[in-house]
Every structure is written in C-alpha cells, then in structure tokens.
C-alpha positions as CSV (number, residue, x, y, z in Angstrom):
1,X,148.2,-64.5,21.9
2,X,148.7,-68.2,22.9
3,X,146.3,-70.9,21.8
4,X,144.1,-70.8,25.0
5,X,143.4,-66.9,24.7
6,X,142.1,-67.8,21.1
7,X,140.2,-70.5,21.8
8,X,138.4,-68.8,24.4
9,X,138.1,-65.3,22.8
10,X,136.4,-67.7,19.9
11,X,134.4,-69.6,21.9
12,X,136.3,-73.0,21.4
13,X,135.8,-75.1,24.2
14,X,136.4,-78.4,23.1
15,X,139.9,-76.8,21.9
16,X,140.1,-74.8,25.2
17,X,139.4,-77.8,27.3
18,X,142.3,-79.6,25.2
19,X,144.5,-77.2,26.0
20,X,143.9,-77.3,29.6
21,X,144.1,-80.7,30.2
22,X,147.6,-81.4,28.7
23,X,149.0,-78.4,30.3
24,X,151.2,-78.0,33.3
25,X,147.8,-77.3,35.5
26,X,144.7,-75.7,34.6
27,X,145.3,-72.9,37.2
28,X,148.9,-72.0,35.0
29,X,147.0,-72.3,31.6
30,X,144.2,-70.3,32.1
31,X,146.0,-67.7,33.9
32,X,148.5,-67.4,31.6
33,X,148.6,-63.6,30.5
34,X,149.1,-62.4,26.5
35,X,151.0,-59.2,25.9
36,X,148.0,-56.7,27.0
37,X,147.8,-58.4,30.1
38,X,144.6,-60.7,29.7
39,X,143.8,-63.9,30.6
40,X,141.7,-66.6,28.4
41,X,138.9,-65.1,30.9
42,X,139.3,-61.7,30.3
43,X,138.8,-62.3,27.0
44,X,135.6,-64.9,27.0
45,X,134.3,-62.0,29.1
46,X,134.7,-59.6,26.5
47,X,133.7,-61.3,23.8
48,X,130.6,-63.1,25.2
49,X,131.2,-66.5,25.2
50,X,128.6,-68.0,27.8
51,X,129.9,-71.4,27.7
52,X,133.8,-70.9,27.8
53,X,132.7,-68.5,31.2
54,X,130.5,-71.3,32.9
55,X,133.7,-73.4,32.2
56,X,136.7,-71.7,33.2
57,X,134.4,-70.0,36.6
58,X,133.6,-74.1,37.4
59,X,137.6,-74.6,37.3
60,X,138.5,-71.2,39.4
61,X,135.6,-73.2,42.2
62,X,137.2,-76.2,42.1
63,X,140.4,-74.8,42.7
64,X,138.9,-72.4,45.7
65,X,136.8,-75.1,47.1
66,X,138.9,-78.0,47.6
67,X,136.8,-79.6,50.5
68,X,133.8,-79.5,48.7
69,X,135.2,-82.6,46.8
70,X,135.7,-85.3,49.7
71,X,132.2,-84.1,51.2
72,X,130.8,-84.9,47.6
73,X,129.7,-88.2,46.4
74,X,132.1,-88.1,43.9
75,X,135.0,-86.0,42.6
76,X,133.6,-82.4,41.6
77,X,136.5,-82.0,38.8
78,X,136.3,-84.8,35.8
79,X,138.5,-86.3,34.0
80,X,139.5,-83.3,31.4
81,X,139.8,-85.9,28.3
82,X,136.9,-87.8,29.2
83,X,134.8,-84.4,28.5
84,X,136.6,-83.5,25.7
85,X,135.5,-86.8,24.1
86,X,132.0,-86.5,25.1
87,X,132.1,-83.2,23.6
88,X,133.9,-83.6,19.9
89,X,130.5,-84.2,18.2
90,X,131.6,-84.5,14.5
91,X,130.3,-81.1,14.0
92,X,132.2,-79.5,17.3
93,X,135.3,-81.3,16.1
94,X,135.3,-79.4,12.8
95,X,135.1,-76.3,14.5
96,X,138.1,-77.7,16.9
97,X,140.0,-78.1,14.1
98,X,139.7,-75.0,12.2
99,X,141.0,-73.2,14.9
100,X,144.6,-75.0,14.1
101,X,143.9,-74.3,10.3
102,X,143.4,-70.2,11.5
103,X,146.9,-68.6,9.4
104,X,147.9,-67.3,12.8
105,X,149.1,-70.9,13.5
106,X,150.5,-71.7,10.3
107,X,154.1,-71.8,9.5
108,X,156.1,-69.8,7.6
C-alpha cells in the first residue's frame, strides 16, 4: 500500500492532499493502484471517508471538465499547498503527522 492508499483509507486529507500536490500529477497519484488493484478511491469508498470522496471526485471533475475553468471567474482547481495550509489546524496536523509515525513507515 503506498502512502496515498493510507491516507485515504484513514481519512487523512491534509496528508492526502500533500501527497498529491508534490506528485508527478494528481491524475498519476490518485490512480495509482496497490497490489489488490485499488485506487486511494476505492478505498475512501470502502471505508467511508466523506471528505477524502468530495475531494478526490472534485479532482476527477476538474480533470474531465477542463473548459469549465476559462468560462469560470477564476481557476476551478487551487493551488494544492495553499489548501493544505489552510487546512493544518494544529489539531489536523497532529493527525497528519501520526500517519508518518504509523510502524508501517518506520525503518528497519
């Protein structure tokens, strides 16, 4: 499992959005598969997590609806970082961060 499949299966979306923003392109991270064949999606869906849902369906929109963007008043995707700092209240960064303390992530 790679660190966007955990994040989303745990409902981490300051860590998901993170990861999405410093990768190659949001498309490639979050459709990234893990060795049964899920994506970061797949696994939000099964596990209930509302908000990583509502985020990942608003990136899949963007990326189907690029015209919707210059008829817009301004851009329809923001600036990845900008969220993430909006959203690392001191209380969601301890969660953030906890994630990277899980063992699966520690070395050996």
């Amino acid at each position: 499992m790679i660190l966007a499949h955990y994040a989303a299966a745990e409902g981490h979306l300051p860590c998901l959005k993170f990861l999405v923003s410093t990768g190659i392109s949001p498309t490639h991270m979050l459709g990234a598969r893990n060795d049964q064949g899920e994506t970061p999606k797949d696994l939000a869906q099964q596990f209930y997590k509302d908000a990583i849902m509502e985020y990942i369906n608003g990136i899949e929109w963007e990326r189907d609806h690029p015209e919707a963007e210059s008829e817009s008043i301004g851009p329809v995707f923001t600036n990845p970082l900008l969220d993430l700092r909006l959203d690392l209240q001191p209380k969601k960064l301890h969660a953030a961060f906890e994630l990277f303390e899980h063992p699966l992530f520690q070395q050996k």
